[in-house]
N, C-alpha and C positions, 0 to 999 in steps of 0.2 A: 944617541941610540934610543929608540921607541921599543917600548915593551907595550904589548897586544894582548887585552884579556881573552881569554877564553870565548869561541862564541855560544850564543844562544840561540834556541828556535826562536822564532818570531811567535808562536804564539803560547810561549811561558817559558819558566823555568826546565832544565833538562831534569827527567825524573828516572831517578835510577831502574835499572831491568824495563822502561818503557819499550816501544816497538821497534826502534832501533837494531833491536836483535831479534826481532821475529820474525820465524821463518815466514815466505813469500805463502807458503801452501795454508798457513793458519789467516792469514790476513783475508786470502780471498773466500775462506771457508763463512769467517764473519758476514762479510760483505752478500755471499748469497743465504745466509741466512737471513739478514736483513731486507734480503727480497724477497725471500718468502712468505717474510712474515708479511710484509705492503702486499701482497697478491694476498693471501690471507682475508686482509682487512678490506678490500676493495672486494670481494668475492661476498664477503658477507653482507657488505653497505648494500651492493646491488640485488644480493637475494631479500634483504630488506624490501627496498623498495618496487621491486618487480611481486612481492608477496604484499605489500601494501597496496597496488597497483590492482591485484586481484580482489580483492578484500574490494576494495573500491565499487570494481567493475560488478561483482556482485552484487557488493547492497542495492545498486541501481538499479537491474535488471530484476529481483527479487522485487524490491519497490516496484519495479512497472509492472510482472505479471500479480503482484497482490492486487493491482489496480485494475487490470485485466480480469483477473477471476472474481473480484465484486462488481464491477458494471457487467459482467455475464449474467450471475446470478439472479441480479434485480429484474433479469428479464422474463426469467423462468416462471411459469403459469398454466403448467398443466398441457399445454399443447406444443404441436408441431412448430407452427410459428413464433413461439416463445423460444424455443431453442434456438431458431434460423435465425432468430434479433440476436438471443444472447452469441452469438456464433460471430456475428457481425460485429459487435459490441467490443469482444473480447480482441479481434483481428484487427479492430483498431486503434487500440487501448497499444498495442503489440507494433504499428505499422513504424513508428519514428525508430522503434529500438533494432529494429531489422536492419534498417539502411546503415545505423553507425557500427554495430557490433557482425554484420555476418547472421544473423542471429535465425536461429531455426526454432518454431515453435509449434506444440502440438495441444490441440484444446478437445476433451474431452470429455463426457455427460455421467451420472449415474444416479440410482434411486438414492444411494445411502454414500456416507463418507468414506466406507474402507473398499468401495466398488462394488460390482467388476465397471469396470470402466469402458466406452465405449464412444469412438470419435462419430456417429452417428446414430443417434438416437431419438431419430420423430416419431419413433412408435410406441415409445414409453411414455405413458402422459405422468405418470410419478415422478419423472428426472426433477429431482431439487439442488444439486451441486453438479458444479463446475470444477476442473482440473487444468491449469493450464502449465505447462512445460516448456522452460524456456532453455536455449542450450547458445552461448555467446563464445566467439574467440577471442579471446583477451590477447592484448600483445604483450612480449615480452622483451623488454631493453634490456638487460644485462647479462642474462643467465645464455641467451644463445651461444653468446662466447665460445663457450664449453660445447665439445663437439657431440654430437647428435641429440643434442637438444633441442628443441623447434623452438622459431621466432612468436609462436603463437601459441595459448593454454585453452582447454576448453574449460569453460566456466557455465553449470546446470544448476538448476535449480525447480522448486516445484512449488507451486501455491493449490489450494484446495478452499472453493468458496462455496459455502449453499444459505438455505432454507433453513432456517432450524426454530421450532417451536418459541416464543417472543417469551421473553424473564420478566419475572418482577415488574421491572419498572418501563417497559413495556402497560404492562396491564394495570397502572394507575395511569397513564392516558390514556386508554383504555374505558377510562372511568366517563370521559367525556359522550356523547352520544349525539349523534344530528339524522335526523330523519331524510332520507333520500327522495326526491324530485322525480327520479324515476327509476325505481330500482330492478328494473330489467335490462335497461340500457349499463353498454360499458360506462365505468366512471359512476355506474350510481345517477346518470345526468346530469353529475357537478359539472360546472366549468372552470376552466382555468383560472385563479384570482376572484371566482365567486365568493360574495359572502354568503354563511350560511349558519342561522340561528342554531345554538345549541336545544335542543328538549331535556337533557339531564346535564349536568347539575342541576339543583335550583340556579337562579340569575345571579344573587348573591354569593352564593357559593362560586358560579363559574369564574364574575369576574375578579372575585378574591385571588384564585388560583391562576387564571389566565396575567393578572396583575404581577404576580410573584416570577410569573418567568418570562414578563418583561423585562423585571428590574433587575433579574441576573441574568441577561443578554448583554451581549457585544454591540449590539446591531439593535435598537431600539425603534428604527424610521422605516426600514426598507415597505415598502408597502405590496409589495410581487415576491413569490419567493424565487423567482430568476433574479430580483436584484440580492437579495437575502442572501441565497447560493454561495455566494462569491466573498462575503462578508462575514456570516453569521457564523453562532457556535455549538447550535442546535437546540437552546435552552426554548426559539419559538415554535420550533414543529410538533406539532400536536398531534396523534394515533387518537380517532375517535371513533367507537362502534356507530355502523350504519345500521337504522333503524328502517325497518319496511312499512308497508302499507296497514299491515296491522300491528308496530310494532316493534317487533323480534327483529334481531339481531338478522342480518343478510351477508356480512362484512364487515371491513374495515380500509377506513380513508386515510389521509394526512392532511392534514392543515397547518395555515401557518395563521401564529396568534396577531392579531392584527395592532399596529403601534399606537392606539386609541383606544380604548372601551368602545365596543359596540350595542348601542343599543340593545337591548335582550341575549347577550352576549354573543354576541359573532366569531366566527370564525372566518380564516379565508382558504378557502381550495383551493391544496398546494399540487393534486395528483402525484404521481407516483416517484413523492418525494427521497430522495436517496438518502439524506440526514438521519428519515426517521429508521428505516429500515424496515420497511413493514409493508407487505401486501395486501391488497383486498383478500385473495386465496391463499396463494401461492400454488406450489404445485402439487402437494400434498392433502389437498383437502381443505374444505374452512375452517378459519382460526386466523387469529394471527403469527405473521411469522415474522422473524426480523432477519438482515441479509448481515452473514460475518462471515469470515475467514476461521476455516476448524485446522487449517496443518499450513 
């Protein structure tokens, strides 16, 4: 005669008051709590990343019209046709981000940064800043789920670039000065890549200073500032007043410092270099001015 121990669960020992006696209704009470709480968790994962998703899609588009509202600016100069460049300027800075995003944008002129703003503006010769307005649809992977929430978010934004009076350091290359070739003509009748003898500093002096911001340059060789451009980290671009026929002050150039000492120290003419930030005019009047982003 075989005596037969008691059985067990498979997986352990039986524990006294376990679920054995629990009713059927607390069992499944558990069990949709425990799906609620997984929807919970998965709700949040995905409002995560559909909220980082946007996050994203902005800084992008925010980047590209900051980059839109300063190559508009640079254009600005007092005239009708300065606006119709920067107009140009700005719609294409604008043209890649349209096609991936949907994207609607609106580019607008004014004298001063807080406005009134004005999508056409040839008759203001003061317009110094630009506004561009960009409005993108972001898509949305997770949150649609959830009923009458759209698959898609609208994501705006705004950039504000002008004109604004040249600082400080600005006006130590500034300090530089080259006599103009023909100071009636656009450009002063620099040419592209011209060299062009300083008049102020003395020679010792310029290529003392011209010397200091080679050596704290990236970019020591380039000899054009189209190769420059591409490389450099601005420490060559030079703001030099242009001097007239008798003289005085008419404007302001850009130069790029050239990778050699130049005889009676040289410069080279970089024209309307975007590094340095600085117009002959601008559209405000003479003086210098440098091109940034105010909002």
């Amino acid at each position: 005669m075989s005596v037969s121990s008691p059985r067990r669960k498979a997986c352990g020992p039986a524990v006294p008051g376990g679920d054995a006696g629990q009713p059927a209704g607390e069992r499944g009470s558990g069990l949709l709590l425990c799906l609620f709480a997984m929807g919970v968790v998965v709700l949040m994962l995905g409002t995560a990343i559909d909220a980082g998703h946007l996050l994203i899609v902005r800084d992008r588009i925010q980047a590209v019209a900051d980059e839109a509202a300063l190559a508009a600016a640079r254009e600005l100069d007092g005239t009708p046709a300065g606006i119709l460049r920067a107009r140009r300027r700005a719609r294409g800075a604008l043209a890649g981000l349209g096609q991936a995003l949907g994207t609607r944008a609106e580019v607008s002129f004014a004298e001063s940064a807080g406005g009134p703003w004005a999508a056409s503006a040839v008759e203001k010769p003061r317009v110094r800043f630009v506004r561009v307005q960009v409005e993108a649809q972001a898509k949305l992977f997770f949150l649609p789920v959830i009923p009458e929430i759209p698959d898609k978010q609208a994501v705006a934004v705004r950039s504000v670039a002008g004109q604004t009076p040249a600082g400080a350091g600005a006006e130590v290359d500034a300090g530089f000065r080259v006599r103009a070739p023909e100071p009636g003509r656009a450009g002063f009748g620099f040419l592209a890549d011209g060299v062009y003898q300083c008049d102020e500093p003395s020679t010792e002096e310029c290529v003392r200073r011209l010397e200091r911001r080679l050596l704290s340059d990236t970019d020591p060789l380039s000899r054009s500032y189209a190769a420059y451009a591409e490389r450099g980290n601005g420490e060559r671009v030079i703001v030099a007043a242009v001097l007239g026929e008798d003289g005085d002050r008419v404007g302001y150039a850009t130069f790029l410092v050239p990778p050699a000492p130049i005889e009676g120290c040289g410069l080279i003419y970089a024209g309307s270099a975007p590094l340095a930030g600085a117009h002959r005019n601008g559209a405000g009047g003479p003086g210098l001015y440098e091109v940034r982003l105010v909002r």
